[in-house]
C-alpha positions in Angstrom: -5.2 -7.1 -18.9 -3.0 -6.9 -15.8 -0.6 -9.4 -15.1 0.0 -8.0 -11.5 -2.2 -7.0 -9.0 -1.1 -5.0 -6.1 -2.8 -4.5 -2.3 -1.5 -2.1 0.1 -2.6 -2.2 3.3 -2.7 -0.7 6.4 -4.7 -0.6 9.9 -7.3 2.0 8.8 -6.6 2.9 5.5 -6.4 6.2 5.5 -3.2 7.1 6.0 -0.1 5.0 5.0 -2.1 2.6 2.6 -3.4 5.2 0.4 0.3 6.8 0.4 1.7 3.8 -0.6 -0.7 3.1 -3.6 -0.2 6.7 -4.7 3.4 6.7 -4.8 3.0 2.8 -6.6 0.6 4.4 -9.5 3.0 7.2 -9.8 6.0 4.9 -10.4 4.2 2.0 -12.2 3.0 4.9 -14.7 6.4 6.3 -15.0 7.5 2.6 -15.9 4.7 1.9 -18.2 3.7 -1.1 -16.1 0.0 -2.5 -16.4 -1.0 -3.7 -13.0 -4.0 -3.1 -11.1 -3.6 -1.4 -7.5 -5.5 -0.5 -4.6 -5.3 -0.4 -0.8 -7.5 -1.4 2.4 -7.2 -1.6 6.2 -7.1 -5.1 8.5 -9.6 -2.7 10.4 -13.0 -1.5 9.0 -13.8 1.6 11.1 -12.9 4.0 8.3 -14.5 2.1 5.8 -16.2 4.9 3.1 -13.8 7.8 4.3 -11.4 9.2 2.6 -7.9 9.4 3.2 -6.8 11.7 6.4 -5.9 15.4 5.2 -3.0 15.4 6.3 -2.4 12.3 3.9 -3.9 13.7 1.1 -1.9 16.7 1.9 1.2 15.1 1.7 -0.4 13.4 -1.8 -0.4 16.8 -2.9 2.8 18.0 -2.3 3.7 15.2 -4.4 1.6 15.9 -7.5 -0.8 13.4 -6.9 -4.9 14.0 -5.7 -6.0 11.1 -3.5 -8.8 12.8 -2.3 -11.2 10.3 -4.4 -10.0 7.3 -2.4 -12.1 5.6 -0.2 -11.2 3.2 2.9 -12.3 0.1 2.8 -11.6 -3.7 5.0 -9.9 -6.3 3.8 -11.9 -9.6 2.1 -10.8 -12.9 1.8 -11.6 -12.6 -2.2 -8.6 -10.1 -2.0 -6.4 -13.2 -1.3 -7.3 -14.3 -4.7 -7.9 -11.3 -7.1 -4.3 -9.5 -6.0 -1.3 -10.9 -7.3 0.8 -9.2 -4.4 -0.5 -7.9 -0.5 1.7 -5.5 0.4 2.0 -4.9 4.3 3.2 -1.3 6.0 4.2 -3.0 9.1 4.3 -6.4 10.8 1.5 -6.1 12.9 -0.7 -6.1 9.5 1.7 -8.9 8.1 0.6 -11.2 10.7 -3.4 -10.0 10.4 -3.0 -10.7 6.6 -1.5 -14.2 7.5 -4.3 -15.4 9.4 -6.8 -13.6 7.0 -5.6 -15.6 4.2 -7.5 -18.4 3.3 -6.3 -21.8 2.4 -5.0 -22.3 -1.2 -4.5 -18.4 -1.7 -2.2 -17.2 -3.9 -1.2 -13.7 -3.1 2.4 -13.2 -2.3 2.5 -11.1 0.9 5.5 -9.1 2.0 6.5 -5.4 4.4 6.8 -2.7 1.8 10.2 -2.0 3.2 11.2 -5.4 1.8 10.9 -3.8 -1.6 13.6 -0.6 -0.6 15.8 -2.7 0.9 15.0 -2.9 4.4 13.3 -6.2 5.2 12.2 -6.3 8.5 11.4 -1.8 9.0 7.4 -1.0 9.5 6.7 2.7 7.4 6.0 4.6 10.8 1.9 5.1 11.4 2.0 9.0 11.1 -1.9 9.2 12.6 -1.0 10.1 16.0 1.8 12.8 14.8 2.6 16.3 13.1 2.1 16.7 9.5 5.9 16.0 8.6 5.2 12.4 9.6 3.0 12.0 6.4 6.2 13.1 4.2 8.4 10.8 6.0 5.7 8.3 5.2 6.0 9.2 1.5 9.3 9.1 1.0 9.1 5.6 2.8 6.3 4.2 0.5 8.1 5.7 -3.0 11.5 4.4 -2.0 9.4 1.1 -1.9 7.5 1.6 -4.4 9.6 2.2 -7.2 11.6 -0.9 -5.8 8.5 -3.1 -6.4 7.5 -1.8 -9.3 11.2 -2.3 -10.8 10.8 -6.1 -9.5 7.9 -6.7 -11.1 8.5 -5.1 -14.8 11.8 -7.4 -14.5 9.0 -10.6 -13.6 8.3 -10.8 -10.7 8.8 -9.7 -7.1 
C-alpha cells in the first residue's frame, strides 16, 4: 500500500494536469516510489475526455502514452483519499482552498514549489502553439522529480 497519494490538478484537466502526472509516474517509477497518482480539473467541462493532442503529443515525445487518461472534477472525498494536491497555478490553489472541506488532510502546494520556484504558475499551453506543451513538460518534470525526491526522503 501507498503511503503517498498525489493529485495534480488543473482548470480542465486536459492539458497541464495530465502532464504533470505523467512526468510524476515517470520519475516516481524511476525512484521506485509506491504512491498513488492521478489528476483532475477545478472545472468539470472536460469531464470523460481525454487529454488535448497536443498534450498527449508532447506525452509522446517523452516516452510516455497518456492517451488512456480521462478528465475528471475535483471531489471533496479527494481532500481525504490524497496525501498531497498539487496545484499548476494559483488560480487553482485558491479554488482547492475553498474546495477543501473542514478537517482535510491533504497538503496542498504550486508544483513549482517542488522545482524551486515557489510562487511560478506552469503556463496554460491551451490557447498556444504546440511548443507550449513541451515547455509545460519540462515545467511539470523539473517539479516532479523534485517532489518525488521529497517524498522518498519523508515527506514533502
Amino acid at each position: 500500500m501507498s503511503k503517498f497519494a498525489v493529485l495534480f490538478v488543473c482548470l480542465g484537466n486536459i492539458c497541464r494536469s495530465p502532464l504533470a502526472e505523467a512526468a510524476f509516474r515517470l520519475e516516481a517509477e524511476r525512484l521506485g516510489l509506491s504512491v498513488a497518482v492521478d489528476s483532475a480539473g477545478t472545472g468539470g467541462w472536460h469531464q470523460g475526455e481525454p487529454p488535448d493532442r497536443r498534450a498527449q503529443a508532447a506525452a509522446r515525445r517523452n516516452g510516455v502514452d497518456i492517451g488512456g487518461y480521462r478528465a475528471r472534477q475535483v471531489r471533496k472525498e479527494d481532500f481525504v483519499r490524497f496525501t498531497h494536491i498539487v496545484a499548476m497555478d494559483p488560480d487553482n490553489l485558491a479554488d482547492l482552498e475553498r474546495l477543501r472541506p473542514p478537517g482535510a488532510q491533504a497538503e496542498l502546494s504550486l508544483i513549482l514549489e517542488h522545482a524551486g520556484r515557489a510562487s511560478e504558475p506552469v503556463e496554460d499551453p491551451y490557447y498556444g502553439g504546440d511548443d507550449g506543451f513541451d515547455v509545460t513538460w519540462a515545467d511539470v518534470s523539473a517539479a516532479a522529480r523534485g517532489l518525488a525526491l521529497a517524498l522518498r526522503h519523508g515527506g514533502a
